[in-house]
C-alpha positions in Angstrom: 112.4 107.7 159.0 109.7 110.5 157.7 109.9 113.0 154.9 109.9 115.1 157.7 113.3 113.8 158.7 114.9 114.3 154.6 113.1 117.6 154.2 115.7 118.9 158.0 118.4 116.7 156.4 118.1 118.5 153.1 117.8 122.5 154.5 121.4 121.3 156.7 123.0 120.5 153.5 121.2 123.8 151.4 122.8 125.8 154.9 126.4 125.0 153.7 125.9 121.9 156.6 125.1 124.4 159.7 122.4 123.1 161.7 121.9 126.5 163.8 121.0 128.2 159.9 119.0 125.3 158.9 117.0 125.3 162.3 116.0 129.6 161.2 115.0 128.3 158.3 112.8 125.3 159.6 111.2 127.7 162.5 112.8 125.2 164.7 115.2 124.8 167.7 119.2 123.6 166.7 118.5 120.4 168.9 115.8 119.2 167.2 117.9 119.6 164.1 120.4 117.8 165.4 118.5 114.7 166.9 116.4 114.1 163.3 119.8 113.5 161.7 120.7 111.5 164.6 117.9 109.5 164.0 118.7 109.3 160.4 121.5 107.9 160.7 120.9 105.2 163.5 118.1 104.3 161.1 120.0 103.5 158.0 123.4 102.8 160.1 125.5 104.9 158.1 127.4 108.9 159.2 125.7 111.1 157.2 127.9 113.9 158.4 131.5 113.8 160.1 131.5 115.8 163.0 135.4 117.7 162.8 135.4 120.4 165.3 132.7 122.7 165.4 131.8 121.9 161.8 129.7 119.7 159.9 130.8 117.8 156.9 129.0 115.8 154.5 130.2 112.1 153.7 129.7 110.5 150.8 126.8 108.2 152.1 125.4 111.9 152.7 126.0 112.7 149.6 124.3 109.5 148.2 121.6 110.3 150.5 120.9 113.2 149.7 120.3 112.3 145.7 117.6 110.6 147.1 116.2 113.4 149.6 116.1 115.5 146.8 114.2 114.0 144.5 111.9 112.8 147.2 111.0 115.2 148.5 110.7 117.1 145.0 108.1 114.9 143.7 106.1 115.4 147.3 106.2 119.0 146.3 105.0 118.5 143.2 102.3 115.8 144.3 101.3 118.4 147.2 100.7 121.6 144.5 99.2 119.7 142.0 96.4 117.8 144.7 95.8 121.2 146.2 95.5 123.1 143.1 93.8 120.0 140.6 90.5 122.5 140.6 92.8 125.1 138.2 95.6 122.7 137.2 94.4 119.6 136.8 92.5 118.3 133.2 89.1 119.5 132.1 86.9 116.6 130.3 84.7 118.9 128.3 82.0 117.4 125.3 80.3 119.8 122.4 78.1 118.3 119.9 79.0 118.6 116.4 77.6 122.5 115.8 79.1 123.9 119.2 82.3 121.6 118.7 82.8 123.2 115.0 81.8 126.4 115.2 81.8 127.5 119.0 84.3 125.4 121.2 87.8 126.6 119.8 87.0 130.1 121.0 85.9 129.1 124.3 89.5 126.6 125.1 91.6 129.3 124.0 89.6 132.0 126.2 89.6 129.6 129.2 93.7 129.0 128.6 94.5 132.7 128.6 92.6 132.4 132.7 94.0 128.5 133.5 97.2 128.2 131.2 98.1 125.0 134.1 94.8 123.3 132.7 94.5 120.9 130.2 91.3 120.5 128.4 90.4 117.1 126.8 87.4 117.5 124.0 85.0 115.4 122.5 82.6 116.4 120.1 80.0 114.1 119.5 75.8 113.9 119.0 74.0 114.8 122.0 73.5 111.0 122.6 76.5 109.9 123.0 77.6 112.9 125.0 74.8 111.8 127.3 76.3 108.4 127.5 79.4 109.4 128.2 78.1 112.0 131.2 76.3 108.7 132.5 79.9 106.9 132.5 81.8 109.9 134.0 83.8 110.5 130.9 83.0 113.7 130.7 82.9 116.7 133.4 80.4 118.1 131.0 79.0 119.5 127.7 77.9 121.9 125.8 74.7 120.2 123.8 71.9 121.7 121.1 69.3 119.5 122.3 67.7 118.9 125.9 67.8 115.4 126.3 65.5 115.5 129.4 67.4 112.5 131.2 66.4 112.8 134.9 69.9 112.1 135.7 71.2 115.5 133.9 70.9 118.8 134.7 70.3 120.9 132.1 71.1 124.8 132.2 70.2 127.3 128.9 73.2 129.2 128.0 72.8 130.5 124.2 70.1 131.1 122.4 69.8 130.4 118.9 67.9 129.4 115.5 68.1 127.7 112.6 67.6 129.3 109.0 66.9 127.7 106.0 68.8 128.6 103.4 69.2 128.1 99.4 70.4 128.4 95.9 70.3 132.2 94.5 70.2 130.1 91.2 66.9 127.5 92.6 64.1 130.6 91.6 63.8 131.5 95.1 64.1 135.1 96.5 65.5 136.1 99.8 63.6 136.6 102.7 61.2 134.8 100.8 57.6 133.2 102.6 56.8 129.8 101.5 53.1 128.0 102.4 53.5 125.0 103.9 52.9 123.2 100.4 55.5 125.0 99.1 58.0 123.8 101.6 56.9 120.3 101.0 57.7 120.3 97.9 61.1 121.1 98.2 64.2 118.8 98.1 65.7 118.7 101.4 69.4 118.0 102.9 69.4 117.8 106.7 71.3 117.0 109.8 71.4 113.6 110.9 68.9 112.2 113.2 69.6 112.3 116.6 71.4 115.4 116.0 70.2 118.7 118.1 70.1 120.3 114.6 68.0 117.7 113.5 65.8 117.5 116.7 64.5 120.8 116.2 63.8 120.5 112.5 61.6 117.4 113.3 60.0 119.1 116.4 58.8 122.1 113.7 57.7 120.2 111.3 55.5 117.9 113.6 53.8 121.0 115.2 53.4 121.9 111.8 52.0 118.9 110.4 54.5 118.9 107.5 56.2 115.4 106.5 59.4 115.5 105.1 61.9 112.6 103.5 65.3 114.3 103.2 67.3 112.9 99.7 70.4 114.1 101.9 71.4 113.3 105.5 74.6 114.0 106.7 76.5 114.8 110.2 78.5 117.5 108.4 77.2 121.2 108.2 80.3 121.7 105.7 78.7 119.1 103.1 75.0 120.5 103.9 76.3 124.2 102.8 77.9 123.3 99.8 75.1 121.0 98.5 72.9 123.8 99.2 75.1 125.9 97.0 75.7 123.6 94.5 71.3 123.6 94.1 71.0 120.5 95.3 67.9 121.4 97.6 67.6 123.6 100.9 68.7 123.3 104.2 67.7 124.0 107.8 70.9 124.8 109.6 72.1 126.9 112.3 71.9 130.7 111.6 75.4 131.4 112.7 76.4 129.1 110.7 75.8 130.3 107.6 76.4 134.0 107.7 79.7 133.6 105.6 78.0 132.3 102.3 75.5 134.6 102.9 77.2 137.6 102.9 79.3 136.5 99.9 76.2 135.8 98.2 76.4 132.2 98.0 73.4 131.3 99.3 69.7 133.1 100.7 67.5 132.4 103.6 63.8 132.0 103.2 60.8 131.0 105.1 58.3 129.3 105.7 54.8 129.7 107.4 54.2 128.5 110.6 57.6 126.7 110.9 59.3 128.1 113.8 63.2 126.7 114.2 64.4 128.6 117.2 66.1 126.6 119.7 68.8 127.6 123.1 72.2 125.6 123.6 72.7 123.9 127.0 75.1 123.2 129.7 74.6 119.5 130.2 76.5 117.6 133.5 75.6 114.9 135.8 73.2 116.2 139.2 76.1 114.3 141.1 79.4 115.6 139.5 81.1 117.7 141.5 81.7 120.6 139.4 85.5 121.6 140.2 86.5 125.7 140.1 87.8 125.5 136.5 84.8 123.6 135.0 83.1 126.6 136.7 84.7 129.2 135.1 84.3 127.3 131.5 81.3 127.6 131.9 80.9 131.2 133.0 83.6 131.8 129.5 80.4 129.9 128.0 77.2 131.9 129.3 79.3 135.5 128.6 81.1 134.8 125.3 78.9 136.4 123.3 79.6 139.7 125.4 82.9 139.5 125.2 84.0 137.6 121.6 82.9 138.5 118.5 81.1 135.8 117.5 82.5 132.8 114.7 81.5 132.7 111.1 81.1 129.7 109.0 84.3 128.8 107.0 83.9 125.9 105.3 85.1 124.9 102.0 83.0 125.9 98.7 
């Protein structure tokens, strides 16, 4: 007994139990019809069908049976479109570290659901470290990272540029678009990013090529907490630019700058040189490389 045998055994019944109609609809002969349900029912030892006259009419084995056939054979079905279709059906493991997870991942989930509404995306937003680690265990399909981690297992592929402003208090005696030396950066009170963060990184990077030491009095993992500090004149931050261009239009903060410091910086499209990249994780990341072209880009809306 095949599926092959409940799929012929189930088209007789849907042809009101005429094995002539059911064979048109299977591209097959009548006979061949008529010796798979044969075979059926040597097989279990039961009639499936009572054979009065000319007609065909189901029993109620038949009836038991096909319960059975049907739901069988409607789960292969289902098994069958769901295999052949996992690349644009299936479930998308997709990472952001904490800036791209915040500010940029919600826009590009609900652009790649309007193109793949069958698949489910499952997020985490992490550091860049631990989104590295989880590549490395194949928990992830991939990620959207601020840093280049430069693990020779990864590839790494630039998909945004961007740079990081610092920004602070209208009320700390600073004046927008303002130039400070290098000494008068040091001096100043600073809240950062964690370390390890891709934010963070490239502060570091800067400041080393600069030759400027720095102790931050804040560290956080939250851009939301780094804003408002900086608003409440707790010090300045370094912080993505896209970030902050709510409170800055509202006048709640200003950016300066400093000499020599330069804090730009690209986002990248991080996945393992061995993962097989499936046709939806291709398309996220196409959404990904064009969003900027075709989204308006996401403003900061943290909490004051």
């Amino acid at each position: 007994m095949t599926l092959r045998h409940m799929k012929i055994f189930c088209a007789v019944c849907d042809s009101d139990c005429n094995t002539t109609k059911a064979a048109e609809k299977l591209n097959m002969t009548q006979p061949a019809v008529s010796l798979a349900i044969k075979e059926l029912e040597r097989y279990y030892g039961i009639v499936l069908f009572d054979r009065i006259g000319r007609r065909l009419q189901i029993t109620p084995a038949g009836r038991d049976f096909l319960e059975y056939a049907v739901r069988i054979c409607s789960q292969f079905d289902d098994m069958e479109r769901e295999m052949k279709n996992w690349d644009t059906i299936g479930l998308l493991r997709v990472g952001a570290s904490i800036t791209i997870g915040s500010q940029f991942l919600s826009g590009y989930v609900k652009a790649f659901y309007h193109r793949h509404p069958g698949t489910e995306v499952q997020v985490m937003i992490n550091p860049s470290k631990r989104l590295e680690k989880a590549l490395m265990n194949n928990e992830l399909d991939f990620a959207l990272t601020e840093g280049n981690l430069h693990n020779p297992a990864m590839r790494y592929e630039t998909y945004m540029e961007d740079r990081l402003s610092i920004i602070a208090s209208p009320r700390s005696g600073l004046r927008q678009g303002q130039r400070l030396t290098l000494d008068e950066f040091k001096k100043q009170r600073f809240l950062l990013r964690e370390k390890g963060s891709g934010t963070r990184t490239v502060f570091d990077n800067a400041a080393a090529a600069a030759g400027v030491s720095v102790r931050p009095i804040w560290e956080s993992a939250s851009n939301t907490a780094l804003v408002n500090a900086v608003i409440n004149g707790l010090g300045i931050a370094v912080l993505p630019h896209r970030m902050i261009q709510g409170p800055l239009e509202r006048g709640l903060i200003i950016t300066i700058g400093a000499e020599g410091m330069d804090f730009r910086r690209n986002f990248y499209i991080v996945y393992h040189k061995d993962k097989y990249l499936t046709e939806s994780a291709k398309v996220f990341m196409d959404i990904c490389r064009t969003y900027e072209l075709d989204y308006p880009l996401p403003k900061y809306n943290g909490l004051y």
